[in-house]
C-alpha positions as CSV (number, residue, x, y, z in Angstrom):
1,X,-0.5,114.0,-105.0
2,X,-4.1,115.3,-104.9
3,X,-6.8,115.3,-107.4
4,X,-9.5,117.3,-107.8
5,X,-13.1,116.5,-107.1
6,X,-14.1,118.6,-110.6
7,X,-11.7,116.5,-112.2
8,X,-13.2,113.3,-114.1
9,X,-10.9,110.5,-114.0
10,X,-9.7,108.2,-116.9
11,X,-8.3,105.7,-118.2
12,X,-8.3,102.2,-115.8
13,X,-9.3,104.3,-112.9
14,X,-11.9,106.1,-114.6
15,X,-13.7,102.7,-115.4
16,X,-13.6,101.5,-111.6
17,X,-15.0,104.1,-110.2
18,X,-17.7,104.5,-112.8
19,X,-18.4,100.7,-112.1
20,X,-18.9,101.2,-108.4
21,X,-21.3,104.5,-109.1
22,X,-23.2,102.1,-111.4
23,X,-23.6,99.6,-108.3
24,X,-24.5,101.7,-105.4
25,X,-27.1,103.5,-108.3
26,X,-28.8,100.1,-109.2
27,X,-28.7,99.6,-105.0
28,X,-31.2,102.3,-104.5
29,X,-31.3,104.9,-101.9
30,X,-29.7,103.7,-98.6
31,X,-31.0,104.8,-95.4
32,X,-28.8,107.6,-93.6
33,X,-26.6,108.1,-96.7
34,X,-26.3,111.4,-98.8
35,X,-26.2,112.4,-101.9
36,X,-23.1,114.3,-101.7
37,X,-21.4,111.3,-100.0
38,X,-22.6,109.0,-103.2
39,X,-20.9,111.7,-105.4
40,X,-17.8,111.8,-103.8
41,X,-17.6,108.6,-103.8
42,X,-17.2,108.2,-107.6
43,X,-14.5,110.9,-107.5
44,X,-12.3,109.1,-104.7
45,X,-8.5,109.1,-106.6
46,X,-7.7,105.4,-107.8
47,X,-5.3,103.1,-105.4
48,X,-1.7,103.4,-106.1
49,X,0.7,100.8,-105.4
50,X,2.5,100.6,-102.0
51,X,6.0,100.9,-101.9
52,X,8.3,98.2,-99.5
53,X,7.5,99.2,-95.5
54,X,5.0,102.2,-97.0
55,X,1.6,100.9,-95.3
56,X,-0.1,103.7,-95.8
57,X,-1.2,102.2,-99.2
58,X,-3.9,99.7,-98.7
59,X,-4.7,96.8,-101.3
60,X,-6.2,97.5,-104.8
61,X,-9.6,96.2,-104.1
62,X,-10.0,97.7,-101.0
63,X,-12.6,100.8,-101.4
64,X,-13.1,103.7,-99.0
65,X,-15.7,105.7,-97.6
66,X,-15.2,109.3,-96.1
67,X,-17.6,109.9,-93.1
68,X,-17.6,112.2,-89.9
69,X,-14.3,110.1,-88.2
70,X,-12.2,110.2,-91.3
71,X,-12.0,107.3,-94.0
72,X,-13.8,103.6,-93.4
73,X,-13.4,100.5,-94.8
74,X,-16.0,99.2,-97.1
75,X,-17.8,96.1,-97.2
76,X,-17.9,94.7,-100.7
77,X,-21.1,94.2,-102.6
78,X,-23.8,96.2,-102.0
79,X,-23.3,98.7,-99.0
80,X,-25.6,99.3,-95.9
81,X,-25.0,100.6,-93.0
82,X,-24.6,98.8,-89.4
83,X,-27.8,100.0,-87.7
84,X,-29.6,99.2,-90.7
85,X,-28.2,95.7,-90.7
86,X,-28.7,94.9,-87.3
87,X,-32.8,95.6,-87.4
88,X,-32.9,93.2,-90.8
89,X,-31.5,90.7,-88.9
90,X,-33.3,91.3,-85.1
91,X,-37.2,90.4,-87.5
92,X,-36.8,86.6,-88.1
93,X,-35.5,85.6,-84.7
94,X,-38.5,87.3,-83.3
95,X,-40.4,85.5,-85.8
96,X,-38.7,81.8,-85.0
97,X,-39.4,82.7,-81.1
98,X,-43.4,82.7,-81.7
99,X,-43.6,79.8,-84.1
100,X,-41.7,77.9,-81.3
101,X,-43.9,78.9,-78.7
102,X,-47.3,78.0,-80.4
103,X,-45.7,75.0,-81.0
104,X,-44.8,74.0,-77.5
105,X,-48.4,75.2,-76.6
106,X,-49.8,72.9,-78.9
107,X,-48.2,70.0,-77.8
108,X,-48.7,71.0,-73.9
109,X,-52.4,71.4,-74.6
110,X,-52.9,67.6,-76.6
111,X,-50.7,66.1,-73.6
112,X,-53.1,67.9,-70.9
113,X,-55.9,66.8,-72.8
114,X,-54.6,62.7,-73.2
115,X,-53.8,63.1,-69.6
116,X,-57.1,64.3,-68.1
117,X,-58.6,61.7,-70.8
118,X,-56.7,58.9,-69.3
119,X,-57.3,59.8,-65.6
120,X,-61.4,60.3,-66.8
121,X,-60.6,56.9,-68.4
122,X,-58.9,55.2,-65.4
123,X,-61.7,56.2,-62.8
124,X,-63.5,53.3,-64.0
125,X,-61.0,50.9,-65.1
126,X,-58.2,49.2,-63.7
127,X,-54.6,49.9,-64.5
128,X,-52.8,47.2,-66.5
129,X,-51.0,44.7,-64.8
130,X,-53.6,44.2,-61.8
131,X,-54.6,41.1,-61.1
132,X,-56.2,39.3,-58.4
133,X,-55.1,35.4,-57.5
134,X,-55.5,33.5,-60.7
135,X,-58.3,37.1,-62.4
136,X,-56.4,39.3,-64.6
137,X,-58.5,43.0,-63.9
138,X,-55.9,44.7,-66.6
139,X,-58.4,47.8,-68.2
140,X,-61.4,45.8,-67.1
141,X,-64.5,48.0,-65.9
142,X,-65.2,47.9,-61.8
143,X,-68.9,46.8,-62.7
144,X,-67.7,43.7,-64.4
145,X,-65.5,42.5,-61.8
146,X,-67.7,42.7,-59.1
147,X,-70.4,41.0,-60.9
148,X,-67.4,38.0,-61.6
149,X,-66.4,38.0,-58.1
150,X,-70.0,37.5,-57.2
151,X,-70.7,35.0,-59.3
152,X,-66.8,33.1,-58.0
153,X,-67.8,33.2,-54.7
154,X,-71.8,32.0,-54.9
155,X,-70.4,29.3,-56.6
156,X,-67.7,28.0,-54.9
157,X,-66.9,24.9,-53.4
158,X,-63.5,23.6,-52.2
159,X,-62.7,20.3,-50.5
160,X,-59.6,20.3,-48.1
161,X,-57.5,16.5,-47.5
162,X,-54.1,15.8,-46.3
163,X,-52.4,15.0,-43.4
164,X,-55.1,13.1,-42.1
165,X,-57.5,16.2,-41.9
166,X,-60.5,16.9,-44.1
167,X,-62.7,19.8,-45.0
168,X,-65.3,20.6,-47.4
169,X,-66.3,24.4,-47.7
170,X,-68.4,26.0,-50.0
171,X,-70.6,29.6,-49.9
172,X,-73.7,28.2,-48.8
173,X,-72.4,25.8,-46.3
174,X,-70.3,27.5,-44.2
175,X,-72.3,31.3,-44.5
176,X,-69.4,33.0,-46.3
177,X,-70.7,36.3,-48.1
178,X,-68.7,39.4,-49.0
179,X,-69.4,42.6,-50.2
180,X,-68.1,42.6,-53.8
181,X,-69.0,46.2,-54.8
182,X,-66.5,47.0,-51.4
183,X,-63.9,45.1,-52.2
184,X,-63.2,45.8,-56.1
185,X,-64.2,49.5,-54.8
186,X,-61.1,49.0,-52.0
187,X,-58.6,47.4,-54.9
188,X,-59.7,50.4,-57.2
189,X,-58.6,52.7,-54.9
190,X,-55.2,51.5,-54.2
191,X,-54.2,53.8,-57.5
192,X,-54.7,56.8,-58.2
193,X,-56.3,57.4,-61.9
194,X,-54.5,60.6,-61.8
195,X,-51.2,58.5,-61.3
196,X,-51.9,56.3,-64.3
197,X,-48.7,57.6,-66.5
198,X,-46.4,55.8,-63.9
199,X,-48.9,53.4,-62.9
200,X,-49.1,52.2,-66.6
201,X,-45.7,50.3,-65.9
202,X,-46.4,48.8,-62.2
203,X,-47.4,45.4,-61.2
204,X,-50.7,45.5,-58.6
205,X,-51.2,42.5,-56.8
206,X,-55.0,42.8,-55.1
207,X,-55.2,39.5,-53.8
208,X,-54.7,40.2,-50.2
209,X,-58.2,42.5,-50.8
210,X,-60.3,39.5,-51.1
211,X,-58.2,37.0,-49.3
212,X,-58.7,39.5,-46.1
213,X,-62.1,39.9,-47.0
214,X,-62.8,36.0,-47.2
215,X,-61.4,35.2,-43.5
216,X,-63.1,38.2,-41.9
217,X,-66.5,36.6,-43.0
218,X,-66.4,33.8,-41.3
219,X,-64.0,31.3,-43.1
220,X,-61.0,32.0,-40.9
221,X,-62.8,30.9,-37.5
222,X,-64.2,28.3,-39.2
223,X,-60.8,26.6,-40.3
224,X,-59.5,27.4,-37.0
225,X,-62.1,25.4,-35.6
226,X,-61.9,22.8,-37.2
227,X,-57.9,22.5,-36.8
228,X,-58.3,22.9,-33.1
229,X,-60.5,19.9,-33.1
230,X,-57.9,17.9,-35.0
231,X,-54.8,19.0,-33.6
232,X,-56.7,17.6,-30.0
233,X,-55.7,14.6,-30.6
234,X,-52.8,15.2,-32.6
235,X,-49.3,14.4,-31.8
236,X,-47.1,17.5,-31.2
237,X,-43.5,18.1,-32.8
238,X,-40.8,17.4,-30.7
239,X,-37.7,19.7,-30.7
240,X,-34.0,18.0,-31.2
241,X,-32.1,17.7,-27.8
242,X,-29.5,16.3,-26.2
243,X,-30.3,12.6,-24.7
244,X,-28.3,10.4,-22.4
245,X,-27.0,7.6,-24.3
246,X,-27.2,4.2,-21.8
247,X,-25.0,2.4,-25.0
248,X,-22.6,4.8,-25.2
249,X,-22.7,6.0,-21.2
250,X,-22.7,9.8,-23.1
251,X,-25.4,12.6,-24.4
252,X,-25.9,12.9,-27.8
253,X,-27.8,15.0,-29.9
254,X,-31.3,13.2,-30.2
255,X,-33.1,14.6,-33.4
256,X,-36.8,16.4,-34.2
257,X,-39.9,14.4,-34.7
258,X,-42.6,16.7,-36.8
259,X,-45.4,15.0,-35.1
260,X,-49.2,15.2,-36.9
261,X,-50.3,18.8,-35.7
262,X,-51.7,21.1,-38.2
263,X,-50.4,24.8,-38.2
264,X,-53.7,26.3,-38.6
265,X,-51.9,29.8,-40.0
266,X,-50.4,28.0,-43.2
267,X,-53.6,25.9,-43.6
268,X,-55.9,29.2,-43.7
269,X,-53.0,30.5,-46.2
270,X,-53.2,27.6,-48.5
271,X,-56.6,27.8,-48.2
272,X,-57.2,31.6,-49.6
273,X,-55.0,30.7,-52.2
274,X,-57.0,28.1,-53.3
275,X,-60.2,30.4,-53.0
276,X,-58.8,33.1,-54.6
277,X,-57.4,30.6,-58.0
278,X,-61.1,29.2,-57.9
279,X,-59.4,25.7,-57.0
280,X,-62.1,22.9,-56.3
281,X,-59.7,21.0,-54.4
282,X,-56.5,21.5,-52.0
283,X,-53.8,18.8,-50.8
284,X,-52.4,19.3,-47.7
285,X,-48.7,18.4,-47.5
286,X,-46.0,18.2,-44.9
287,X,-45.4,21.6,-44.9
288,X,-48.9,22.3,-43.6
289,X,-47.8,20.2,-40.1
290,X,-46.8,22.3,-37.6
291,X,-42.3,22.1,-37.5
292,X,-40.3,22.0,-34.8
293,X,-37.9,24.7,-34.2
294,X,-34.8,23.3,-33.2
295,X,-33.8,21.4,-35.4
296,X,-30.7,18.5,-34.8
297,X,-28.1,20.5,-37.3
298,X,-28.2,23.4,-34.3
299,X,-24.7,23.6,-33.5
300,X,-25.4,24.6,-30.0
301,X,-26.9,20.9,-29.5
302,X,-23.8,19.8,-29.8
303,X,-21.7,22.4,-27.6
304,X,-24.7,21.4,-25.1
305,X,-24.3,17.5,-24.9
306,X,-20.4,18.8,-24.1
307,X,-21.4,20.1,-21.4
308,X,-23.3,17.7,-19.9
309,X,-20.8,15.0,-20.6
310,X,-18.3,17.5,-18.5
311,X,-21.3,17.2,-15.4
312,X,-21.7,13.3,-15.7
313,X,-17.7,12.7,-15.2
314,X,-18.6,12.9,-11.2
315,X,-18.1,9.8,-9.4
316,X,-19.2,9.9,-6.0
317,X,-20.4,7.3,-3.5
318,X,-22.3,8.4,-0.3
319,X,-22.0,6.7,3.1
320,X,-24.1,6.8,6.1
321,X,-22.1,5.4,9.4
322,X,-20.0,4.5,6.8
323,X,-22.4,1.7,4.8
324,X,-22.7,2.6,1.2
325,X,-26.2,4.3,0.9
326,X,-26.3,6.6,-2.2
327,X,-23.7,6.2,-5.6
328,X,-23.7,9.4,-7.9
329,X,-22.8,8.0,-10.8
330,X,-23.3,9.3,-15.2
331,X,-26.9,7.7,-14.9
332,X,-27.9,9.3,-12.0
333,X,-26.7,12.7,-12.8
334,X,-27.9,12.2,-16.2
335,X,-31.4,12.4,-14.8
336,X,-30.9,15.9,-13.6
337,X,-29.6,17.5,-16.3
338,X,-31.8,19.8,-18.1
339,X,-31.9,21.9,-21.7
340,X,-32.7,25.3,-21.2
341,X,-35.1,27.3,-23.8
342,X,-31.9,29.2,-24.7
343,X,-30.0,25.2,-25.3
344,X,-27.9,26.1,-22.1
345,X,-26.9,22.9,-20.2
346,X,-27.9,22.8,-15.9
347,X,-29.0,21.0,-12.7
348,X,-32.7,20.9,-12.6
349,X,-33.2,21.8,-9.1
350,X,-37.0,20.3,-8.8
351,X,-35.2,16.9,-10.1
352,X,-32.0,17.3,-7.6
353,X,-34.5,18.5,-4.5
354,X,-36.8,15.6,-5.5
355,X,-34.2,12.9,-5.0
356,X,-32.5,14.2,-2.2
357,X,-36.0,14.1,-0.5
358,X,-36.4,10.6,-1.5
359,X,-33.1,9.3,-0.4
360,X,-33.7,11.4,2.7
361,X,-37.2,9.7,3.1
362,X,-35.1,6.2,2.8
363,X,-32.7,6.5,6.1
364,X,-34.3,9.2,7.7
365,X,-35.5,7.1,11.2
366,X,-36.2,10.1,13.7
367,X,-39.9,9.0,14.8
368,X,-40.1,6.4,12.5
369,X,-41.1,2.8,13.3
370,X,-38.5,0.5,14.3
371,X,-38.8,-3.0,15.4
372,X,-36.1,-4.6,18.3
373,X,-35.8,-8.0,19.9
374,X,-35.3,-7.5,23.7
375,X,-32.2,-9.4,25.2
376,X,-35.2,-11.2,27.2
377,X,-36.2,-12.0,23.5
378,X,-39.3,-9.7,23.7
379,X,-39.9,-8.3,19.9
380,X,-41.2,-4.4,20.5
381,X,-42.1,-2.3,17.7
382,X,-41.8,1.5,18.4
383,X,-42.4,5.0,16.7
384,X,-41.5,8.5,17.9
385,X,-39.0,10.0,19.7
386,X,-36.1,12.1,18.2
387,X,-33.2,9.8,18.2
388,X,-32.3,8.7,15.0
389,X,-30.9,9.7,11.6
390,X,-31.7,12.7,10.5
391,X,-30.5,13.8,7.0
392,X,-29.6,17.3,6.2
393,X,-31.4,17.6,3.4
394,X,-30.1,21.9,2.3
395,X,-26.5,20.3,2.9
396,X,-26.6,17.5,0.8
397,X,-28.3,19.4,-2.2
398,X,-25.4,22.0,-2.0
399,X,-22.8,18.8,-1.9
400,X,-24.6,17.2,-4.9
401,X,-24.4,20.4,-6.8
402,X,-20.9,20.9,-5.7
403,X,-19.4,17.7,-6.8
404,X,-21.9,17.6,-10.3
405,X,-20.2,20.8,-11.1
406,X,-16.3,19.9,-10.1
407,X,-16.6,16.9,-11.6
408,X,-15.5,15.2,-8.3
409,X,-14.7,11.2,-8.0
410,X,-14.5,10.7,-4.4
411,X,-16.8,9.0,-1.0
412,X,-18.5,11.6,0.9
413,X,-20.7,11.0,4.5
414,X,-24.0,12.2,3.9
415,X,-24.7,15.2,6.2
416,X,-27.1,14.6,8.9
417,X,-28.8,17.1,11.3
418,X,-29.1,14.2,13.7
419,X,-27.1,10.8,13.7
420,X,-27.6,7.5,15.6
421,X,-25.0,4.8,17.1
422,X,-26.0,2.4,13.6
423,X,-27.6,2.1,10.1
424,X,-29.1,-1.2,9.7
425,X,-31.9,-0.6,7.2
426,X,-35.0,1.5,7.7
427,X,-37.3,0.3,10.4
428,X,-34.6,-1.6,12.1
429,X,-32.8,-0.7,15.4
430,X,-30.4,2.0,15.0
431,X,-29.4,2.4,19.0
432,X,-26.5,0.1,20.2
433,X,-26.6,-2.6,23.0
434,X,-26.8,0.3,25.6
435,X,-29.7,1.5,26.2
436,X,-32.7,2.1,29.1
437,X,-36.2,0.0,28.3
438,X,-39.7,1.1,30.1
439,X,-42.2,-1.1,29.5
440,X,-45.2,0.8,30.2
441,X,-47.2,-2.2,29.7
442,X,-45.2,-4.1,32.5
443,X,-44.1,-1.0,34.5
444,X,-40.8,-2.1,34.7
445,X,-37.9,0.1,33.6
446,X,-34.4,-2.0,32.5
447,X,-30.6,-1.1,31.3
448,X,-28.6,-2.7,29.5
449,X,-25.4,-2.6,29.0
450,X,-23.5,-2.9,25.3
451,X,-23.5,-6.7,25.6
452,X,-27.6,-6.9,26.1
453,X,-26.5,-7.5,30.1
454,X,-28.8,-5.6,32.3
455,X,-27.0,-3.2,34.5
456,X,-30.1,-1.5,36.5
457,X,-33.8,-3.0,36.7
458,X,-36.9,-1.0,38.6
459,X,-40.6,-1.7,38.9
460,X,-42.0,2.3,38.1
461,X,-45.2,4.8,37.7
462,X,-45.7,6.0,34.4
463,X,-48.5,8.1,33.5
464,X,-51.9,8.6,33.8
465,X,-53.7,6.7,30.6
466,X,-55.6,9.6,30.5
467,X,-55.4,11.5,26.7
468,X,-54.0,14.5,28.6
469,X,-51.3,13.0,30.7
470,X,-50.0,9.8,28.8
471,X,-46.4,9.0,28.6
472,X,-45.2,9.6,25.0
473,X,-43.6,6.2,23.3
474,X,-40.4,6.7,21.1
475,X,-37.1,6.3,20.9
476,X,-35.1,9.1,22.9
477,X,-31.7,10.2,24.6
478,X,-31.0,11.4,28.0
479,X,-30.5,15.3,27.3
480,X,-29.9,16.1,30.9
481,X,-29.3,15.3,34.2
482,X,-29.7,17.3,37.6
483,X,-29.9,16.6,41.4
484,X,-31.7,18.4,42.8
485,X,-33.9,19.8,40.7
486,X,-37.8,21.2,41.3
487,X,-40.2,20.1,39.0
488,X,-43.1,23.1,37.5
489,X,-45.9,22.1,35.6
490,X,-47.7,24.2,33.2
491,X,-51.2,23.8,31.9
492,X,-52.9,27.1,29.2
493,X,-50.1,29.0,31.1
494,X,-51.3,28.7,34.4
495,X,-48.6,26.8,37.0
496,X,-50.3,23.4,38.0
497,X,-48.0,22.0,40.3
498,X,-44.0,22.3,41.4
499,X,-42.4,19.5,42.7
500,X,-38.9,19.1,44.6
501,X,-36.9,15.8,43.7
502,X,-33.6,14.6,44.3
503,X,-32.7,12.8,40.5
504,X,-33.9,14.2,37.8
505,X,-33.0,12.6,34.2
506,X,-35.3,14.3,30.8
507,X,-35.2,12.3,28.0
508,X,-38.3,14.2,25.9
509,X,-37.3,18.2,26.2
510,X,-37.0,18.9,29.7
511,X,-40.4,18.2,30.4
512,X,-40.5,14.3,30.7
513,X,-38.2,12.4,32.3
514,X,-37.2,9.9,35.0
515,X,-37.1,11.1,38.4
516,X,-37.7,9.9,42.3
517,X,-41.2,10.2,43.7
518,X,-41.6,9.8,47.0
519,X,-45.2,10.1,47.1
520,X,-45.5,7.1,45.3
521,X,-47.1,4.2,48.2
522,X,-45.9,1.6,45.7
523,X,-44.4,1.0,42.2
524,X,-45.5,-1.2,39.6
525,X,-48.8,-2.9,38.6
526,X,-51.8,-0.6,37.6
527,X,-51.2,2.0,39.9
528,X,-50.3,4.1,36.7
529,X,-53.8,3.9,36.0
530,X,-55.0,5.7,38.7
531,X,-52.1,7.1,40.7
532,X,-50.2,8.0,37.3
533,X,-47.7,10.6,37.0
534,X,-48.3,13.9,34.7
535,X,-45.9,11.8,32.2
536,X,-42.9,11.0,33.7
537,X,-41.4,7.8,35.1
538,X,-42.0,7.5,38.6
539,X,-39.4,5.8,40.5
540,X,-38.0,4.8,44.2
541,X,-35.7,7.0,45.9
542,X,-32.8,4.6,46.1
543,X,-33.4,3.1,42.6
544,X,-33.5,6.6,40.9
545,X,-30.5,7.4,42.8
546,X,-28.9,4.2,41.4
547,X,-29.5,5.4,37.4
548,X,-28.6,8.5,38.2
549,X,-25.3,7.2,39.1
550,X,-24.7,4.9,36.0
551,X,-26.5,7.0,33.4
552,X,-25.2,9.4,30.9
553,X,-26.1,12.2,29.0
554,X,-26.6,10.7,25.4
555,X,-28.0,7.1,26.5
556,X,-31.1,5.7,24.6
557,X,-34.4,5.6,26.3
558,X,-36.6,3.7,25.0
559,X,-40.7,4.0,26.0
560,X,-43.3,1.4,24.8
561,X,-45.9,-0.9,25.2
């Protein structure tokens, strides 16, 4: 059904739509609305009710509007349209944005201008929470504490005891002065002012400033000083080490002594804390000695005197010609064992080499003197010659070591470069009953055999008593015998002299020895004083031809006076 836009409505319907004229009149003009629309409006036909599944009927309140794109739903209440509605709302959120941005700028502009305030502020303050030794500088102006660490230091005395050491320092004695305005200038300008809103919340500690600047004017050397005096005759601290035990035939772990010597660095320490606190007085306790650094609780100690109770366990006795002469036993070895900087256990070699030496020096008899009683009972005393004991001393270290090490429990032969027929004690004979004697003060020349009989006798020449030509004395072996044999002598290089003989027998190299001379008028007497030989033993044809028949290579030959 259709109605008629010239048509006025009644009844129910009439009254709505006159309502809704009445409310879009008392409205006002709305933008982009006509008036033809507005009139049209009030002659819209009234709702009707929708029949089941008819949905082309909408609901009784709803109200339409007719524009370009056919009918529109319409809001309720008063009606604009959407651009309209859009441009009311876009004016107070452009209006919130500025208020918040003046606000912001306000508050950026107060914090820039507390900061700058603070930093101005800051330049000639210092931050809380700085302090220097016992002086809190929190906020306090840089002009008041210098004029207080002026007046701190022109003032100050402090008197140093303990430990046997004392020390009185004060400003005027010892010359200490220091540049205050440089100092609380250098502490100042550890922080920045600039910093001071993160600074505000730090600790600063300045005490090093003045402490640094204390020593550096003098009071530093002057403690050293006087330490270095003390400590002179002070006793040092010993270290713990291992020990041997003679009670318990073992090392054990001997502790640390601390000793009385100051340790100047923890003295000057003390010392600027005291200055720094204003203390008039300071009390030195043991901490201020100087410690020892190993200390007894060191576990390797322990794993040291181990190992030197593994070295002592060696047993061994050494012979010479088979007499007892040398035992190496835990107190011996003991005496060579040594504790390395790093605690490591070994031989001290200086200690080994220094007894081997000795013990050397003790039966060594090569050239030494030696004193015999002639089967004719004629006591001789003698010295030189190279027959005799002669200990190897390179062989025997490396046998000491050897057995130290392996622990070995045994008898060993000392090793000898040279060996004789006996051992009967230093300076006693060491030859055995064979042997040839030349008397060089009798010029007579006698073997004997190994029962003291004599088996050859033979007035001789020895030679010329002259500095140059002297026979040497010692004790000696035949190294040699050859008939015939030509005699060369030497002297700066030059031959002096060769001689033919028949029997020649060298006991010193192969340059002295016992030979025939036939040149010889007689034998015996003084004849050696004037008619001597160059240094051998002059003998008679027949009698030289006689020892060369019962002598042997090895025999003793003894020459003396």
């Amino acid at each position: 059904m259709s109605i008629s836009k010239k048509n006025t409505p009644k009844g129910k319907h009439a009254k709505t739509a006159s309502s809704e004229t009445g409310a879009m009149k008392g409205a006002g003009p709305v933008e982009g609305a006509s008036a033809s629309a507005a009139q049209e409006e009030t002659t819209r036909p009234a709702p009707r009710a929708a029949a089941p599944g008819d949905t082309s009927v909408l609901p009784a309140d709803t109200v339409f509007g007719e524009g370009a794109y056919g009918p529109m739903p319409a809001m309720p209440g008063n009606f604009v349209s959407s651009q309209s509605g859009a441009m009311a709302q876009a004016k107070p959120k452009r209006n919130a944005r500025k208020i918040a941005a003046i606000v912001v700028g306000a508050i950026l502009a107060v914090l820039a201008v507390v900061y700058v305030a603070g930093a101005v502020f800051f330049m000639g303050r210092f931050m809380p929470n700085t302090y220097v030794g016992g002086m809190d500088l929190s906020l306090r102006p840089i002009s008041e504490v210098e004029q207080d660490i002026d007046r701190t230091i022109s003032n100050y005395e402090l008197s140093v005891e303990g430990q046997g050491f004392t020390l009185d320092l004060s400003s005027e004695d010892t010359g200490i002065v220091v540049d205050a305005q440089a100092i609380v200038e250098s502490m100042h300008q550890d922080v920045s002012p600039w910093a001071w809103p993160i600074e505000l919340f730090k600790e600063h500690d300045e005490t090093d400033k003045l402490a640094a600047s204390y020593n550096e004017s003098g009071l530093d050397a002057l403690v050293r000083a006087a330490i270095d005096e003390f400590n002179a005759s002070a006793t040092a601290p010993v270290n713990a080490t291992i020990a041997f035990s003679e009670a318990d035939g073992a090392f054990v772990v001997q502790p640390e002594q601390p000793g009385t010597m100051l340790n100047a660095d923890y003295v000057i320490q003390s010392i600027d804390a005291a200055v720094i606190t204003v203390q008039s007085s300071l009390e030195l306790t043991e901490e201020a000695l100087i410690q020892p650094t190993v200390l007894s609780t060191e576990p390797k100690l322990q794993t040291a005197a181990d190992q030197a109770n593994t070295m002592i366990t060696a047993d061994v006795t050494l012979t010479l010609a088979g007499n007892a002469a040398a035992e190496l036993d835990a107190a011996r070895i003991s005496q060579w064992i040594t504790l390395g900087e790093d605690l490591s256990v070994s031989l001290s070699q200086e200690s080994l080499t220094a007894w081997v030496d000795e013990l050397a020096a003790q039966y060594d008899t090569v050239g030494s003197e030696r004193t015999y009683t002639r089967p004719d009972g004629k006591k001789i005393t003698v010295s030189g010659g190279s027959y005799g004991w002669k200990v190897d001393r390179d062989a025997l270290l490396a046998q000491v070591q050897e057995a130290v090490s392996a622990g070995t429990v045994a008898t060993q032969e000392i090793p000898c470069s040279s060996k004789a027929a006996v051992f009967n004690g230093k300076g006693a004979q060491d030859w055995s009953g064979r042997y040839v004697d030349i008397d060089l003060t009798e010029q007579h020349v006698r073997f004997y055999d190994e029962n003291g009989s004599i088996i050859w006798e033979s007035d001789c020449v020895s030679g010329r008593p002259d500095g140059d030509r002297d026979t040497p004395t010692g004790v000696n072996k035949l190294n040699n015998k050859q008939s015939p044999s030509t005699l060369i002598g030497y002297k700066d290089g030059k031959k002096t002299y060769e001689t033919p003989v028949s029997y020649w027998m060298p006991f010193i190299r192969n340059s002295v020895g016992l030979h025939d001379a036939t040149w010889q008028s007689s034998f015996g007497g003084d004849r050696y004083k004037t008619h001597g030989s160059h240094g051998c033993i002059n003998l008679p044809l027949s009698k030289a031809k006689e020892l060369y028949g019962l002598i042997k290579v090895g025999d003793v030959v003894i020459t003396h006076f």
